[in-house]
N, C-alpha and C positions, 0 to 999 in steps of 0.2 A: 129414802136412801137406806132402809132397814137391809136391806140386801144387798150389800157391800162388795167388792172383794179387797182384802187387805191390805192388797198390790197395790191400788189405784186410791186409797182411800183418800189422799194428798187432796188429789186432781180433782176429784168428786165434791170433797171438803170446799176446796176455792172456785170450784163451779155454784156450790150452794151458796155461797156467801157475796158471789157476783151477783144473783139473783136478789138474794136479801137488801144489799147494797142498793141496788135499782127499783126497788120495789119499796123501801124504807125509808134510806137515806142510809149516811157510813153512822150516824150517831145512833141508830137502833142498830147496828150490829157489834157483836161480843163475842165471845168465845161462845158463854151460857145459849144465847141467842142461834149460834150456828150448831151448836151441838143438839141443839132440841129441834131444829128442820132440819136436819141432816140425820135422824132417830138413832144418834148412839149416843155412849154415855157419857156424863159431863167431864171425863180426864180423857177422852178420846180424842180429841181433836189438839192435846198438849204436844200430843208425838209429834206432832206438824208442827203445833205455832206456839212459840214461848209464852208470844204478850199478843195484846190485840192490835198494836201494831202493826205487826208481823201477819196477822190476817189483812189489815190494809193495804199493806203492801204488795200482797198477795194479788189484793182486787186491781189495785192498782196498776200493776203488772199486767195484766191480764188488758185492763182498759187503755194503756198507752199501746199495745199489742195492737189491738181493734182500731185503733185511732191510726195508727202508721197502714195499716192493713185500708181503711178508709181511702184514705190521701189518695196512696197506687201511686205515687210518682216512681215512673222505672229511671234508675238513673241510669241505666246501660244505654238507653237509646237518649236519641238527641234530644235534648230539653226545648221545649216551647212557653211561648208565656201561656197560651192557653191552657196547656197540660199545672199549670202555677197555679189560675185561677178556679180549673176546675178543682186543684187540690184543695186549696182554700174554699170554695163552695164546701169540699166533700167533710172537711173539718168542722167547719163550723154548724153543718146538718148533723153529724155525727155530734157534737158537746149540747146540743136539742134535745137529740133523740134519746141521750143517756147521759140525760141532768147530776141524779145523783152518782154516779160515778164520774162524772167528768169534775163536783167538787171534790171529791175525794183526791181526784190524780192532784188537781192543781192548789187546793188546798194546806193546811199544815200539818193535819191530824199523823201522815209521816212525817217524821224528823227530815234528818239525813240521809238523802238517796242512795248514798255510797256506805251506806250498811247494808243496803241490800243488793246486789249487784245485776241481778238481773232486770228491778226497777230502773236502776240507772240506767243499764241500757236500753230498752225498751223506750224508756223516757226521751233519751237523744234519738232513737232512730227518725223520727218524725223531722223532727232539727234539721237534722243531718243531709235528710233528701230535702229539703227547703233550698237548703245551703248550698247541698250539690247543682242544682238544678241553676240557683242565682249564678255559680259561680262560670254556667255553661251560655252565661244570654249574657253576660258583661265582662268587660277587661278588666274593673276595677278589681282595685288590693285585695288580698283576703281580709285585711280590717275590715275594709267598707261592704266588703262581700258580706259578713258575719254582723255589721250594722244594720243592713238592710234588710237579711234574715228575720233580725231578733223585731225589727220593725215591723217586718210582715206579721210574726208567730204573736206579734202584742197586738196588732188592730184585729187580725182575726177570733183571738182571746176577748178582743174588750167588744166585739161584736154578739160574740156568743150569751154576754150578759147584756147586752141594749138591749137583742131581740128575743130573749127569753122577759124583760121585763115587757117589753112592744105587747108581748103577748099575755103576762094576766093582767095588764091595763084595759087590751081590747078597744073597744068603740065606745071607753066609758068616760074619757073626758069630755067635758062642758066645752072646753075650749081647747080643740086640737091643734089648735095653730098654734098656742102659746108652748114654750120650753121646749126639749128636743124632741119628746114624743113622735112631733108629726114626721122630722128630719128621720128620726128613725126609722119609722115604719116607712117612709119613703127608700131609706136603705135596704131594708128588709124583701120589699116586693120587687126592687131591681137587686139584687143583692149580687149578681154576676156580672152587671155592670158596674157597679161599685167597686168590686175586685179589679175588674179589669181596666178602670182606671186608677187605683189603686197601684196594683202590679207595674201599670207600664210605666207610672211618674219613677216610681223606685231605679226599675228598670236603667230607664233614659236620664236619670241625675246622677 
C-alpha cells in the first residue's frame, strides 16, 4: 500500500487490517502491526483509529457486513422456511470460512457496540432479517417472534463452534461413538437437514 491516495487511505487502512485479522488472528493486529503492512508511517494510521479498538471495530464492521451480505434474506418478497434454512446454512459456512474474524465480531475484544455506531448497525442487520423473515411465517407475538429469532441466531452460533471443533479433531478419535463428537459430525454432513428441522419445530410451536 506504499501508493496511497490520501483520499481513501481510511478504507485501504481497514481493508488491510481485515486481511491481517484473517490471516492472524484480531490478537496479532495493532496499530504498529497495520501500519507496517500497509508501508506508512507508524502515526499514520492515528488519523483514522484512536485506539486499536477502533481498528476492531473497524473489522468488525466490515465482517458483520459480509455476514448480513451472506444470509441474502430479501425481506421485501415473501418469506419461506427454506429461504430461513438456506440463510442459516449460508451463516454458518460463512463464521468457517472467516474464523478469525468471525471471533473478533462475536467476541469481547470490542467493548460497547454503541460507541461505534456503524458496528452496531451492521451487527443487527443480520438479526433483523431473521426476525423479519420469522415474523412473516408465524402469528406469534412479537416477544415470541424475537424468542425464537435470538433461538435460532444461538443454535447457529453454537454450531459454528461444534463444527469447527468436528473439524481439528477429524478421524482421530479412538472411540467415535463415545461424547458428542460423532452427534456432531452427523450434524455437520446433514447440516441442511438439521436446520431444517430445526426451523420448522421453531416455526410450528
Amino acid at each position: 500500500m506504499n501508493n496511497y491516495h490520501h483520499g481513501n487511505l481510511k478504507e485501504e487502512l481497514i481493508e488491510c487490517a481485515c486481511k491481517l485479522c484473517e490471516r492472524s488472528g484480531y490478537t496479532k493486529l495493532s496499530i504498529r502491526s497495520l501500519a507496517k503492512e500497509s508501508g506508512v508511517s507508524q502515526t499514520a494510521p492515528y488519523r483514522h483509529f484512536k485506539t486499536k479498538e477502533c481498528v476492531y471495530a473497524a473489522v468488525a464492521t466490515v465482517g458483520f457486513k459480509k455476514l448480513s451480505e451472506a444470509c441474502n434474506i430479501d425481506v421485501e418478497k415473501k418469506a419461506t422456511k427454506k429461504q430461513l434454512v438456506k440463510a442459516g446454512y449460508r451463516y454458518i459456512e460463512f463464521g468457517l470460512q472467516n474464523a478469525n474474524t468471525y471471533d473478533l465480531m462475536f467476541g469481547t475484544a470490542v467493548g460497547n457496540f454503541a460507541d461505534y455506531p456503524d458496528l452496531l448497525e451492521s451487527a443487527n442487520k443480520t438479526y433483523d432479517s431473521f426476525r423479519s423473515s420469522f415474523s412473516k411465517l408465524t402469528n406469534d407475538s412479537e416477544d415470541i417472534i424475537a424468542f425464537k429469532c435470538l433461538t435460532l441466531w444461538s443454535m447457529v452460533h453454537g454450531l459454528v463452534g461444534i463444527i469447527r471443533k468436528v473439524h481439528v479433531v477429524g478421524d482421530d478419535l479412538k472411540n467415535p461413538s463415545d461424547g458428542p463428537i460423532s452427534s456432531a459430525r452427523m450434524v455437520a454432513d446433514n447440516l441442511e437437514q438439521h436446520l431444517d428441522m430445526v426451523i420448522n419445530g421453531l416455526i410450528s410451536n
